[in-house]
C-alpha positions in Angstrom: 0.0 0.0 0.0 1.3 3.4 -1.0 1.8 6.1 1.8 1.7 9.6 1.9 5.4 9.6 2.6 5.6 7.4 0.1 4.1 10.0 -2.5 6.4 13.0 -0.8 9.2 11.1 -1.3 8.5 10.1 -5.0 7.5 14.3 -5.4 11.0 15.3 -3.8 12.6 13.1 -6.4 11.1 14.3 -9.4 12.1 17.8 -8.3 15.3 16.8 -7.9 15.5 15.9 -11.5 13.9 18.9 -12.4 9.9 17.4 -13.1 7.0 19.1 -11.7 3.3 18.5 -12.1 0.3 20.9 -12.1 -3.5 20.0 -12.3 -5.0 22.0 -15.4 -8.6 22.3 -16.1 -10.6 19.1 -16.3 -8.6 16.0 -16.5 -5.3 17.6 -18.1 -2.0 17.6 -16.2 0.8 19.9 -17.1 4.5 18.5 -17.2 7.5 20.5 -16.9 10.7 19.8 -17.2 13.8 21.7 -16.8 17.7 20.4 -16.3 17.5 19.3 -19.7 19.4 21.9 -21.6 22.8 22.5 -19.9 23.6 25.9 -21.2 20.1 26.8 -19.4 19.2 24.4 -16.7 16.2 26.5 -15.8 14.7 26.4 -19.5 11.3 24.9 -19.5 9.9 22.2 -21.7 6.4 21.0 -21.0 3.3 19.5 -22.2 -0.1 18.8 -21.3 -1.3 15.4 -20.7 -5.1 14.9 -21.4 -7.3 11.9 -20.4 -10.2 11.6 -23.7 -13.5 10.6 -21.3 -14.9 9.6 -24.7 -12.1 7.0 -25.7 -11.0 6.7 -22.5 -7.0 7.0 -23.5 -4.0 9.5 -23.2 -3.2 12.2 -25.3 -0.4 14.7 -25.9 -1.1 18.4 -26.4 0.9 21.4 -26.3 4.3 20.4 -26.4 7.2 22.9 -26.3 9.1 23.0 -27.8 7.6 21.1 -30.7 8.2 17.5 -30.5 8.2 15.3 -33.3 4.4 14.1 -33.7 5.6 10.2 -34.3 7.2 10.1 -31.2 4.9 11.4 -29.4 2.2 9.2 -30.7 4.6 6.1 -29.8 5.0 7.0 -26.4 1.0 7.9 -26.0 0.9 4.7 -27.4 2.7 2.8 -25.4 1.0 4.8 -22.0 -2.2 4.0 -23.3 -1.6 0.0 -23.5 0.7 -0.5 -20.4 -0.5 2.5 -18.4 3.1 3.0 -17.2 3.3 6.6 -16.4 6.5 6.5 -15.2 8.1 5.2 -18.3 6.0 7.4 -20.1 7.4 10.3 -18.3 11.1 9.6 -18.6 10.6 8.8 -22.6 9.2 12.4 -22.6 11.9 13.5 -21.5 14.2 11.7 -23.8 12.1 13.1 -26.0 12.7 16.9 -25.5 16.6 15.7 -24.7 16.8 15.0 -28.7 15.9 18.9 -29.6 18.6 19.9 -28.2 
């Protein structure tokens, strides 16, 4: 069973490696990332994850900087059959890594 401490400590890490999370309207959740681009640690990249009631599956909006829409769809993809959002999160990141 997962514990509040549990969830802090999970929290404290991802800010550590530079991901935060904030509740948008509805069922959207912003992700932001910075300590990706070493000549500005504090640049943001972010999207907004989006849960379709009506298909009841992930999807991707408002990446930036532009991501490449193929990749994207993969890693949607993949969240949507393995509901890893861990995995999906880190291959978001990878993501954003290759822009540079």
């Amino acid at each position: 069973q997962v514990t509040v401490d549990d969830l802090t400590l999970a929290v404290l890490k991802y800010e550590m490696l530079g991901v935060s999370f904030v509740k948008g309207e509805d069922l959207s959740l912003r992700c932001k990332f910075t300590k990706i681009d070493p000549s500005q640690p504090e640049r943001v990249f972010s999207f907004v994850l989006n849960l379709d009631e009506f298909e009841n599956e992930y999807v991707v909006d408002d990446c930036d900087p532009f991501l490449n829409a193929e990749v994207v769809f993969s890693l949607v993809n993949k969240l949507n059959q393995d509901e890893s959002l861990s995995n999906f999160i880190v291959g978001m990141r990878k993501a954003f890594e290759m822009t540079l």
